[in-house]
C-alpha positions in Angstrom: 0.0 0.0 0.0 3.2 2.1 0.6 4.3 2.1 -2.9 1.2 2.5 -3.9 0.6 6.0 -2.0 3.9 6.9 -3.0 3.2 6.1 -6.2 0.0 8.7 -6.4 2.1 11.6 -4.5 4.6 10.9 -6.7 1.8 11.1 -9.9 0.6 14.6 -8.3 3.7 16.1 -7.7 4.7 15.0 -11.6 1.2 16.4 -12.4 2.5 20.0 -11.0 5.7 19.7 -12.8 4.0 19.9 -16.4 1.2 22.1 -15.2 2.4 24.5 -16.8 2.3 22.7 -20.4 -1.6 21.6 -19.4 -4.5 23.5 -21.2 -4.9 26.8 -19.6 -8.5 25.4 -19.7 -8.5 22.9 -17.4 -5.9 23.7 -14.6 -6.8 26.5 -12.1 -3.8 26.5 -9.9 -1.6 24.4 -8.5 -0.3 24.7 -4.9 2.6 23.4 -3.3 4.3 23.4 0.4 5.3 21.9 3.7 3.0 20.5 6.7 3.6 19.9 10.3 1.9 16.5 10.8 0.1 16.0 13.9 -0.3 19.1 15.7 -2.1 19.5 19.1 -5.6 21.0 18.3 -8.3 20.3 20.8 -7.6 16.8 21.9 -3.7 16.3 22.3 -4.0 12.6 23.2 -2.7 11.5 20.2 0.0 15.0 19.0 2.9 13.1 20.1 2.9 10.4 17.9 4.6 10.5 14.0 5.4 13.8 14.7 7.6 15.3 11.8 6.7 17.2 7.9 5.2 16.2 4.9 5.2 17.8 1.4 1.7 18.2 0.6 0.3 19.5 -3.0 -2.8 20.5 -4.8 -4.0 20.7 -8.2 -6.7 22.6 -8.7 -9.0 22.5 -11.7 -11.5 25.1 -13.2 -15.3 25.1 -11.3 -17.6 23.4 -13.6 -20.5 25.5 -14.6 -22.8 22.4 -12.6 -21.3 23.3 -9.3 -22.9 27.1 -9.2 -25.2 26.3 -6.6 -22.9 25.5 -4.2 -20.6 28.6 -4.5 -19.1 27.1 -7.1 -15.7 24.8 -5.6 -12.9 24.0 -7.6 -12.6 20.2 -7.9 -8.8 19.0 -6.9 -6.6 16.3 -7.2 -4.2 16.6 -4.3 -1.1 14.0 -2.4 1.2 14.6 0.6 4.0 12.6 1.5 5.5 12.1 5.0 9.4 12.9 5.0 9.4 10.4 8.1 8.0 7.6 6.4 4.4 7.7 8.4 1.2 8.4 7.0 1.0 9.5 3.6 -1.7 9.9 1.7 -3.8 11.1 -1.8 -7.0 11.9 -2.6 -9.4 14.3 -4.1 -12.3 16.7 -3.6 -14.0 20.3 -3.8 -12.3 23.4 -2.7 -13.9 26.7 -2.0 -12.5 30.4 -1.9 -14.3 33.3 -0.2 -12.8 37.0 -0.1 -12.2 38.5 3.3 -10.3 41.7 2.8 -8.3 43.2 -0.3 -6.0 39.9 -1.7 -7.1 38.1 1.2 -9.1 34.7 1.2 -10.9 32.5 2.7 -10.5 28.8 1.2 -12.1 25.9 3.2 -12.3 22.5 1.4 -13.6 19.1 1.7 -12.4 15.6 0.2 -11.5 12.5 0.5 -8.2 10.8 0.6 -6.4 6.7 0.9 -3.5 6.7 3.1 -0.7 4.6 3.9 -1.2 5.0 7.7 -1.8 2.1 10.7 -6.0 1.1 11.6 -5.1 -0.8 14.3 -2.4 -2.9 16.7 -1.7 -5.5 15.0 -1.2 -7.3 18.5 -4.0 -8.7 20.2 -5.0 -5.9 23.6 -3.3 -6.9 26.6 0.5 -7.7 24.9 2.9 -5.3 26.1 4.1 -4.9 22.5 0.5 -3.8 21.2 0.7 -0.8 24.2 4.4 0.2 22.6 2.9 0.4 19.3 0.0 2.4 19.9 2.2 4.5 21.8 3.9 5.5 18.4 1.3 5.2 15.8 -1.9 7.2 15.1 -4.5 4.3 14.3 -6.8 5.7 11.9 -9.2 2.8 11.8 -10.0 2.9 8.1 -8.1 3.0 4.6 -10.3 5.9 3.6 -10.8 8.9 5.3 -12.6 12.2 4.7 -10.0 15.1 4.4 -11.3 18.8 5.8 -9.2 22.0 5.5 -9.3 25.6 6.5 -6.8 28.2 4.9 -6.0 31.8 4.9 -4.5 32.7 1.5 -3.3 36.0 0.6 -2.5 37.0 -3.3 1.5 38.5 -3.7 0.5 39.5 -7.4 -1.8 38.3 -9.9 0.3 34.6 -10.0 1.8 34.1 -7.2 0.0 33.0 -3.6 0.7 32.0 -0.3 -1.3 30.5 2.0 -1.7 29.5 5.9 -3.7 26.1 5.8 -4.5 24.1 8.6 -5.7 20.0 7.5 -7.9 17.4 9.4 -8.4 13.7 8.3 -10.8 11.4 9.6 -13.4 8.6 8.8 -15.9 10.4 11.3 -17.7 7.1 11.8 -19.4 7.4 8.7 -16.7 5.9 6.5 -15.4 3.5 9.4 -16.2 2.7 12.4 -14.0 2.3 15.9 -10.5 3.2 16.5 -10.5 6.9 14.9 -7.5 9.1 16.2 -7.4 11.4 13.3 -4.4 13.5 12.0 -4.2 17.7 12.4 -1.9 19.1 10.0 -0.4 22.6 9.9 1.5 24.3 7.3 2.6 26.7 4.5 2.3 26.6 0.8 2.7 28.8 -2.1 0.1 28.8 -4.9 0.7 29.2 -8.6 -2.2 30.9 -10.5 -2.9 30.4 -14.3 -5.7 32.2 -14.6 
């Protein structure tokens, strides 16, 4: 499943390369930067486990006239992979963009992603070495996991970006059910506009 994942960042990050050579028609932006993987949020049970960064990158496409009535998101295609070797992971979704002030935005999005991470111990409860593992693993309890994110983007010029954007994953119990740890993500990236 590893390769796999890596595979699909690797696809995504390829993608960004020769965005630039893609129809001006069908790529909106692409985006590009680093994450701080497991942050403390609200519950810090789980913060101190696969700490370390990740290189996480967006592509995103040109809102289809059929998505008006929902503000009209830009559909992605988006991968991130952890320098660490933990949880990496790829998926795709809908991604919205709001002004707030003069080149300021507000860009929340929604997807879903397939990562690479742990779902469970793989020692039955009660061995000593399922404690150790779980003291150094976020278990995600499903392959599949929705992927929720809130940004602050601000516009240098009329092609460059850079934005704040802060990343949650989870199955929420609708796409799994049990063990659910999740994974808070903080970071920076820079956008590339080609509109």
């Amino acid at each position: 499943m590893r390769r796999y994942l890596f595979a699909s960042v690797a696809a995504v990050a390829s993608a960004t390369a020769f965005a630039g050579s893609a129809s001006a028609d069908l790529v909106s932006e692409v985006r590009l930067g680093i994450m701080q993987e497991n942050i403390c949020v609200l519950d810090c049970d789980n913060a101190n486990k696969e700490p370390g960064q990740s290189l996480n990158g967006d592509i995103l496409f040109h809102s289809p006239d059929f998505l008006g009535f929902i503000w009209s998101p830009k559909p992605y295609v988006m991968g991130s992979a952890n320098f660490q070797g933990e949880t990496s992971f790829g998926g795709v979704g809908l991604h919205w963009s709001f002004p707030v002030a003069k080149s300021w935005q507000f860009e929340p999005s929604f997807g879903y992603v397939i990562h690479d991470g742990e779902l469970a111990s793989p020692y039955p409860d009660g061995d000593p070495r399922s404690l150790a593992f779980t003291e150094e693993h976020v278990l995600l309890g499903s392959r599949d996991l929705f992927r929720t994110t809130f940004g602050l983007h601000h516009d240098i010029n009329e092609t460059w970006g850079v934005e704040i954007m802060y990343e949650h994953l989870s199955h929420g119990q609708v796409l799994g059910n049990g063990r659910n740890q999740g994974l808070d993500n903080l970071g920076v990236r820079f956008s590339y506009s080609f509109e």
